[in-house]
C-alpha positions in Angstrom: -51.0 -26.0 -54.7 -52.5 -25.0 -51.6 -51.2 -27.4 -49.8 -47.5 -26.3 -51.3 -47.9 -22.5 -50.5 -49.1 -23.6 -47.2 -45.9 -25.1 -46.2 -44.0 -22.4 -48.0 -45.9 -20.1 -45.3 -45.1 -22.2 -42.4 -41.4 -22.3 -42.9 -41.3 -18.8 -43.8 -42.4 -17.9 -40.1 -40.6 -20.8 -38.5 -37.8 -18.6 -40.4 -39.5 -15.7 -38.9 -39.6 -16.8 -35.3 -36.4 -18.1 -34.7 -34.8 -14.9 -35.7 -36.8 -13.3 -33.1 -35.7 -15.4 -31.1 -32.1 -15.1 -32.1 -32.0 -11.5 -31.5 -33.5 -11.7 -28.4 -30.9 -14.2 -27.2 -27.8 -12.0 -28.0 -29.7 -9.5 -26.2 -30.2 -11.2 -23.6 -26.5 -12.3 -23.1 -25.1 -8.6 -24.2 -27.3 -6.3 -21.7 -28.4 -8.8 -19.2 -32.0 -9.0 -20.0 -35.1 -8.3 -22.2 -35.7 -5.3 -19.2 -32.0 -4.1 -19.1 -31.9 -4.0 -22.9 -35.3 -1.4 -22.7 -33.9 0.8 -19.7 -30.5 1.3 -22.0 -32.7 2.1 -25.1 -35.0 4.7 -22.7 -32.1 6.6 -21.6 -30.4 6.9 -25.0 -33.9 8.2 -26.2 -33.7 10.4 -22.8 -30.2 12.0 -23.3 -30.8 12.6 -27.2 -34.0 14.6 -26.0 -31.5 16.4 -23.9 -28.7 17.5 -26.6 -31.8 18.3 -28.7 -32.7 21.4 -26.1 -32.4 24.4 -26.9 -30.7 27.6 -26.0 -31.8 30.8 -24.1 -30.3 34.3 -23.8 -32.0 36.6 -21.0 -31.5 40.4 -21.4 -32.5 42.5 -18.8 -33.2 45.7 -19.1 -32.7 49.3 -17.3 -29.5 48.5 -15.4 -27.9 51.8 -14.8 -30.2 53.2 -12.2 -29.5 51.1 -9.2 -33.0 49.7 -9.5 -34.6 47.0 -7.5 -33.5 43.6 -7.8 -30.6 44.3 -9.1 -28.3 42.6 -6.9 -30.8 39.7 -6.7 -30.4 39.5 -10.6 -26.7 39.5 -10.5 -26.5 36.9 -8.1 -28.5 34.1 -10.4 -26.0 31.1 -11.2 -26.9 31.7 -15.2 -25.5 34.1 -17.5 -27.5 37.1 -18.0 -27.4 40.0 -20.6 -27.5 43.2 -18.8 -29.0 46.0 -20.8 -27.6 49.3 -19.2 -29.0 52.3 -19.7 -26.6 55.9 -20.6 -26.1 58.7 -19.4 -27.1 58.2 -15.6 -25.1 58.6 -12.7 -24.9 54.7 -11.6 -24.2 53.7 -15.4 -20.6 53.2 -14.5 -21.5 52.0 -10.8 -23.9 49.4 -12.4 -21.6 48.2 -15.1 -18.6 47.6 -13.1 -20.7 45.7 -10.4 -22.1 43.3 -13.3 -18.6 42.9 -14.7 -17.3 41.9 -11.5 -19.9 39.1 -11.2 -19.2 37.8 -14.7 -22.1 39.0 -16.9 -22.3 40.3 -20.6 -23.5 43.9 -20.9 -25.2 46.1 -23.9 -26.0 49.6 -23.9 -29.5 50.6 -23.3 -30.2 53.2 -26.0 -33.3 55.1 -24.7 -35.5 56.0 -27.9 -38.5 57.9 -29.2 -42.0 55.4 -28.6 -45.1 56.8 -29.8 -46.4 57.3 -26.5 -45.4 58.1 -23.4 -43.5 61.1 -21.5 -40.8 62.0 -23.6 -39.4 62.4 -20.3 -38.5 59.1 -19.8 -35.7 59.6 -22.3 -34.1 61.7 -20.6 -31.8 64.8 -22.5 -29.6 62.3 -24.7 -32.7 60.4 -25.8 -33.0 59.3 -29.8 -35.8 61.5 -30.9 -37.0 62.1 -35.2 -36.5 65.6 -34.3 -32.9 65.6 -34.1 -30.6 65.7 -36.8 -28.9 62.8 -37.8 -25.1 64.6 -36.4 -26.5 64.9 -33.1 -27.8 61.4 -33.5 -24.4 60.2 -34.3 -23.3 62.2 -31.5 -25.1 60.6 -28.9 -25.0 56.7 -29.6 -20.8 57.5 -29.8 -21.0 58.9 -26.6 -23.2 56.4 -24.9 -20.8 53.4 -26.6 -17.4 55.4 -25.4 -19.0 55.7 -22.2 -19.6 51.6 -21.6 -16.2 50.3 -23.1 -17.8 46.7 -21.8 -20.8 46.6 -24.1 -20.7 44.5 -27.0 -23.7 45.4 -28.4 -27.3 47.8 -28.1 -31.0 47.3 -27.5 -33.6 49.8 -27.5 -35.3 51.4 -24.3 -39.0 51.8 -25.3 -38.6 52.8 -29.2 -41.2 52.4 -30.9 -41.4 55.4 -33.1 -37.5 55.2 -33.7 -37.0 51.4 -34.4 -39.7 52.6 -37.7 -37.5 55.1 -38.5 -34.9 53.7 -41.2 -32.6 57.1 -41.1 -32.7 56.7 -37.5 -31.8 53.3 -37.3 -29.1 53.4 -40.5 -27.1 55.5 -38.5 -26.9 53.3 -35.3 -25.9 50.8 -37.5 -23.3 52.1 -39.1 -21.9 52.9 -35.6 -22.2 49.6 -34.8 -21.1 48.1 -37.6 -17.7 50.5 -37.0 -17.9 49.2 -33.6 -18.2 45.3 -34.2 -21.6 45.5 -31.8 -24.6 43.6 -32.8 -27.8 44.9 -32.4 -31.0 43.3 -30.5 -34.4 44.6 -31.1 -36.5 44.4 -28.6 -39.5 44.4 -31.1 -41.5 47.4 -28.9 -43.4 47.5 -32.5 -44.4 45.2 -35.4 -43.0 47.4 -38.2 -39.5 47.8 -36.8 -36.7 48.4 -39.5 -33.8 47.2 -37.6 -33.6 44.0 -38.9 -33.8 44.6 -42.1 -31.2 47.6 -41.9 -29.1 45.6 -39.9 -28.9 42.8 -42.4 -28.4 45.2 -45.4 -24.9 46.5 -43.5 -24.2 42.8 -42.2 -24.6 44.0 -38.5 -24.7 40.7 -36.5 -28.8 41.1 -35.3 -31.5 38.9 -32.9 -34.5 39.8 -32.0 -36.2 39.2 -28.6 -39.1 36.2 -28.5 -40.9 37.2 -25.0 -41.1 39.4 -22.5 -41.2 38.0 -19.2 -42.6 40.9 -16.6 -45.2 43.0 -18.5 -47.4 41.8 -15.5 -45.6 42.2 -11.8 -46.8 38.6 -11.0 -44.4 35.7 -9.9 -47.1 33.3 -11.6 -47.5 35.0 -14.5 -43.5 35.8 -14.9 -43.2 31.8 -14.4 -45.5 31.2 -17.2 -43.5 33.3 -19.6 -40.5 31.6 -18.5 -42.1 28.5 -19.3 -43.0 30.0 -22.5 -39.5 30.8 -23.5 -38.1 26.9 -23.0 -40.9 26.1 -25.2 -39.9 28.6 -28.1 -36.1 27.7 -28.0 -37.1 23.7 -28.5 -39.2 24.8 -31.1 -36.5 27.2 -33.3 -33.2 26.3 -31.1 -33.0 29.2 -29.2 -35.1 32.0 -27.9 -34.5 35.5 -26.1 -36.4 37.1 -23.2 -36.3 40.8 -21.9 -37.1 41.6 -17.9 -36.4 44.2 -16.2 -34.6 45.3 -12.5 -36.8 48.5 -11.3 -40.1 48.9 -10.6 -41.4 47.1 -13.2 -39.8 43.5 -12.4 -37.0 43.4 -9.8 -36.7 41.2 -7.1 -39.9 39.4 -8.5 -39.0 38.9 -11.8 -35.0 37.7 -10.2 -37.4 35.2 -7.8 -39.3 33.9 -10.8 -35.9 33.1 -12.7 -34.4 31.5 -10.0 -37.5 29.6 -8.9 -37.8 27.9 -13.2 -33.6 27.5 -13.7 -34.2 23.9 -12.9 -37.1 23.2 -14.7 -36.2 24.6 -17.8 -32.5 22.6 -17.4 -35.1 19.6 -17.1 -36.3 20.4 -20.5 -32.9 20.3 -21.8 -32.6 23.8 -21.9 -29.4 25.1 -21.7 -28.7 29.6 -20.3 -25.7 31.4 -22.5 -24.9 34.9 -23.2 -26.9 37.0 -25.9 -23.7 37.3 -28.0 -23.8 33.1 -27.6 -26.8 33.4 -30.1 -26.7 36.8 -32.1 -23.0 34.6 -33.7 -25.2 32.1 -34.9 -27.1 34.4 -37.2 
């Protein structure tokens, strides 16, 4: 018996090896060699990695005031999302320069934080206090003013992106509108996205901010940070700003990671490229 299951074994591999064999044959006729045939099946696995990248939208905020940077920012070969803020004298300036260099813009709607100088608003900021008429009355007034927007994120906001009144009735304007709305998540108990889903206002929210530190290195890191979310969930949103508080640095930090993150598999659209896909 042993002798039987012994010979049963021994053909079963001679079966074995001269498939292997086989195979590598036709192989080695079809791609050359054993080597050729391993360099095709690495860059097959290479370029899937590749269409598997994902997707990254970055908005940046407080055009609208001729700030710093922002002709640096407008010159980067990748679309941006220019968040523009109302009401200012070089809103319209601003706009039609980033129009001309082929950008996407949103309005910048300055609201109520729960610190800071109410000053910073400005007279037309969104404040609890008001009523929700004038409230009305000011986000139609900063969208008819910026007929190129197609859509709104919040300028600091803290205090108002809690407030569900508050938010309700940008919504509805939006909604009205056909605008989408990002939140730029200035606090963890925001209401916008669930308002915005309960009036099926298209909505994204933003996944990292790139310049809360005025540091090249550190800006780079956060770049590095937002390839990495958008393999992760498919896409991923970053806010910076022209001005003092990123400018030029934060437009030399960009420019300086396009090709790494394109090495990643990473691909740059417009915000309204990802808010459709929600």
């Amino acid at each position: 018996m042993k002798r039987i299951r012994l010979i049963v074994m021994s053909k079963m591999h001679l079966v074995i090896l001269f498939c292997i064999v086989l195979m590598t044959t036709i192989v080695a006729l079809n791609l050359g060699s054993h080597a050729g045939f391993l360099k095709t099946l690495g860059n097959s696995i290479r370029g899937m990695d590749n269409r598997s990248g994902g997707r990254v939208a970055i908005v940046i905020d407080d055009f609208g005031f001729n700030g710093g940077g922002t002709k640096e920012m407008l010159a980067l070969n990748i679309p941006i999302t220019c968040a523009v803020l109302p009401f200012s004298e070089y809103t319209k300036t601003d706009s039609e320069m980033i129009m001309s260099k082929g950008h996407e813009i949103i309005i910048h709607l300055p609201m109520e934080p729960h610190h800071g100088d109410p000053k910073w608003l400005g007279e037309k900021g969104i404040r609890g206090g008001l009523t929700t008429e004038k409230i009305e009355e000011i986000v139609r007034e900063a969208v008819e003013e910026n007929p190129y927007a197609v859509g709104v994120n919040n300028h600091m906001g803290s205090k108002a992106t809690e407030d569900r009144r508050i938010i309700e009735t940008i919504i509805k304007i939006l909604k009205e509108k056909n605008m989408f709305i990002l939140d730029s998540k200035t606090t963890m108990h925001s209401v916008v996205k669930e308002v915005a889903l309960s009036y099926e206002v298209p909505y994204i929210e933003r996944s990292v901010f790139l310049d809360n530190v005025k540091d090249k290195a550190y800006i780079k890191k956060q770049i590095k940070q937002l390839g990495e979310a958008a393999l992760l969930n498919g896409d991923a949103v970053a806010i910076g700003h022209v001005g003092p508080e990123g400018g030029v640095v934060t437009a030399e930090a960009i420019k300086e990671m396009i090709p790494e993150l394109e090495a990643m598999g990473i691909q740059f659209v417009y915000l309204s490229q990802l808010v459709k896909a929600y």
